[in-house]
N, C-alpha and C positions, 0 to 999 in steps of 0.2 A: 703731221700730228694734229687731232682734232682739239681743240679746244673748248671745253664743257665746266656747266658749274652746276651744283645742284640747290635744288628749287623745295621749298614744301607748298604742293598746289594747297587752297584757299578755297577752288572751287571745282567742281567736276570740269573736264575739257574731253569733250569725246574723244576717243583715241590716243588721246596721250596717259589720262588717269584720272583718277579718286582724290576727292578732297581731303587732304593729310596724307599724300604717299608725298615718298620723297624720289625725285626724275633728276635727270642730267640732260642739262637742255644747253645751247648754245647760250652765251653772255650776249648778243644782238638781242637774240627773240625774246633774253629776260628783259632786256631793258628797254625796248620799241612795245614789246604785246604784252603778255606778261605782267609785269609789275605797272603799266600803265591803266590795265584794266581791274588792276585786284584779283587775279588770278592765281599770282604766286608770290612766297617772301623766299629769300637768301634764306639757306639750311644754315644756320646761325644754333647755336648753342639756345639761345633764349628761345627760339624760334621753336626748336626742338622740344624740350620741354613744354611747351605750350599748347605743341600737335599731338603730345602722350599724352598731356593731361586729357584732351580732348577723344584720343582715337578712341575710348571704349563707347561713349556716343557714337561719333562717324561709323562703325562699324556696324551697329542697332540699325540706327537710319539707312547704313546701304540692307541691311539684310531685310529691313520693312521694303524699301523699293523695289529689291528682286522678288519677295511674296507679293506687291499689288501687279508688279510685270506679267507673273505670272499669272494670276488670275482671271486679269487682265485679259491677257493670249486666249486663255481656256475658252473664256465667252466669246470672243470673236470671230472662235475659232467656229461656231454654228451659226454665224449670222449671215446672211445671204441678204444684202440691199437691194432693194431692188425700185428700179424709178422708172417711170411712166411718161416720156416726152413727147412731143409733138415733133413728128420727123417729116420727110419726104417718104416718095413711093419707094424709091430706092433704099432707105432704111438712116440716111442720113440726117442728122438732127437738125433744127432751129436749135441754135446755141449749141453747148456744150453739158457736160457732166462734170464738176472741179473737185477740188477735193475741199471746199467749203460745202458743196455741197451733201458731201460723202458723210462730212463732222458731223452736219442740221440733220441728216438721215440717222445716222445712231443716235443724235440726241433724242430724236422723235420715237423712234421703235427699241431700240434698247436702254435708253435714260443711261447711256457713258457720253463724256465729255472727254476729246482725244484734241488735243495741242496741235495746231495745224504741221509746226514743225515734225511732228513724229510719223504725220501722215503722206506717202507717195503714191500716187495713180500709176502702175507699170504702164507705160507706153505715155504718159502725159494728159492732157483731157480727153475724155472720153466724146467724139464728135459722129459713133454711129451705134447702131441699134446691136445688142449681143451679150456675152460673156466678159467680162473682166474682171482685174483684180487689182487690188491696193495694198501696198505693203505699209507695214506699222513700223516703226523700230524705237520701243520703249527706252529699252539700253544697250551697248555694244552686244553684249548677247543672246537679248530679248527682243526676237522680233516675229511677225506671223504676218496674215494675208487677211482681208476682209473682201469676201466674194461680193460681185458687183453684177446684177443683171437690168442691162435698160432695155425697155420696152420702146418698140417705136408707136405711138398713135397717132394714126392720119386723121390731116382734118379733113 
């Protein structure tokens, strides 16, 4: 038989939920991560009323999040990055392309600012002359690609 206790999260946790739902989590994980981190309280009576008072906020703010996600996505969705390196004959870079780099290239040509965490290079650094792409993933189910074209230039 499993053993579970329920939790009201404090703060978003990807994959498990939204701040003010209420989860049934193991009694280890509430009391090693969880409640050590301010993540979750005991589904307590007081506790309870305290997250109703609150859900019709929580609720506004998640639905503002899923409209900037969205947005978000739309614009990204026409951007095409593109960088200009210094490679070999072969088409192989000096250095690399990161996804810090990927951030300073949107800040510069589209004025957004994207959270390093939210941003993944498919295939990892980008180390030669071509085609790529980067995945975003705003929220569990807002996510899109930001096209990536590096140019090799020989010295």
């Amino acid at each position: 038989m499993l053993c579970t206790m329920q939790v009201i999260l404090t703060k978003n946790i990807p994959g498990t939920g939204y701040t003010g739902d209420v989860k049934n989590v193991k009694p280890g994980h509430f009391r090693n991560y969880l409640l050590p981190n301010g993540l979750a309280l005991r589904a307590t009576k007081e506790a309870s009323k305290k997250y109703e008072a609150m859900r019709e906020q929580i609720v506004k703010e998640k639905a503002e999040l899923v409209a900037k996600a969205e947005a978000t996505l739309r614009k990204l969705a026409d951007i095409t990055l593109v960088f200009k390196v210094k490679a070999s004959e072969k088409g192989t870079l000096y250095g690399s392309v990161t996804e810090e780099d990927v951030i300073e290239k949107l800040k510069e040509v589209a004025k957004m600012e994207l959270d390093r965490s939210v941003l993944a290079i498919n295939g990892g650094h980008i180390k030669t002359a071509g085609d790529f792409t980067a995945t975003v993933r705003l929220t569990e189910k807002h996510k899109g690609e930001i096209k990536i074209k590096v140019e090799a230039i020989e010295e």
